[in-house]
GUDO-410081 format. One line per 2 residues: number of its first residue (from 1); their letters; for each residue x, z, y of C-alpha. Coordinates in steps of 0.02 Angstrom, whole numbers, plus 50000, padded with zeros to 5 digits. Each point is the difference from the previous one (the first is absolute). Example, Ala and Ser with C-alpha at 12.3 -4.5 7.8 and 13.67 -1.06 7.14 Angstrom:
2
1 = AS = 50615,50390,49775 ~ 50069,49967,50172
% end
This chain:
60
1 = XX = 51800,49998,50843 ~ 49994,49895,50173
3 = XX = 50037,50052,50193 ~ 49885,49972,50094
5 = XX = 50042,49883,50142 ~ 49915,50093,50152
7 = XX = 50094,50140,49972 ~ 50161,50092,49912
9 = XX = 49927,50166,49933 ~ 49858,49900,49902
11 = XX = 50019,49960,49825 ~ 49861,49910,49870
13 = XX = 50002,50035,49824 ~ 49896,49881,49868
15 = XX = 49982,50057,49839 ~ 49950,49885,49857
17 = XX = 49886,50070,49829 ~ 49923,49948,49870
19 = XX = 49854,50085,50050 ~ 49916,50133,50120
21 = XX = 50005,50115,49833 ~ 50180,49974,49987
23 = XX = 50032,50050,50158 ~ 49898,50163,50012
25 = XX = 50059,50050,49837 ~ 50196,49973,50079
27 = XX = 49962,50137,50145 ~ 49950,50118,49862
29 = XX = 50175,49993,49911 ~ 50091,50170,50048
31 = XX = 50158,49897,50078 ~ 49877,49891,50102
33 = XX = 49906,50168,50075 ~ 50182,50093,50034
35 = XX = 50083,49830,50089 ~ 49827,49980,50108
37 = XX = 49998,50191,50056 ~ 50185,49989,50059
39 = XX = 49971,49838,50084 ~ 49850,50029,50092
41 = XX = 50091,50124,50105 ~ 50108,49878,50077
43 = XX = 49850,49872,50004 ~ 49924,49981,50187
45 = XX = 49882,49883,50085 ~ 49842,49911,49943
47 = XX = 49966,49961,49816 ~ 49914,49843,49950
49 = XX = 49940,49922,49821 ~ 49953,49837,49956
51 = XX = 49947,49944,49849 ~ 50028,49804,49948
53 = XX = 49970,49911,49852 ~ 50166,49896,49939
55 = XX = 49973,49820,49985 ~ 50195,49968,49914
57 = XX = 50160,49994,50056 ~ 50178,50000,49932
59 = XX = 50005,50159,49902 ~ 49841,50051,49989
% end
């Protein structure tokens, strides 16, 4: 997770998989779905998504 440095109520979030299956097969796990619905509540603003291919990096 980073702050972002424009503001103080904006947070990023980068997530690291294996692959794109990985991850869609992670939001169908019943904890996943239950922790998402009681988040999103409390969730405002503008969404974004980018998707990067990883070139390395220490622990990756």
């Amino acid at each position: 997770m980073g702050l972002a440095d424009e503001d103080d109520t904006t947070i990023w979030v980068t997530e690291v998989w294996k692959t794109k299956e990985h991850h869609d097969a992670s939001l169908e796990l019943p904890g996943a779905k239950g922790t998402i619905g009681r988040a999103m509540p409390l969730l405002t603003g503008e969404f974004t998504k980018q998707e990067l291919s990883v070139a390395g990096g220490l622990g990756l």
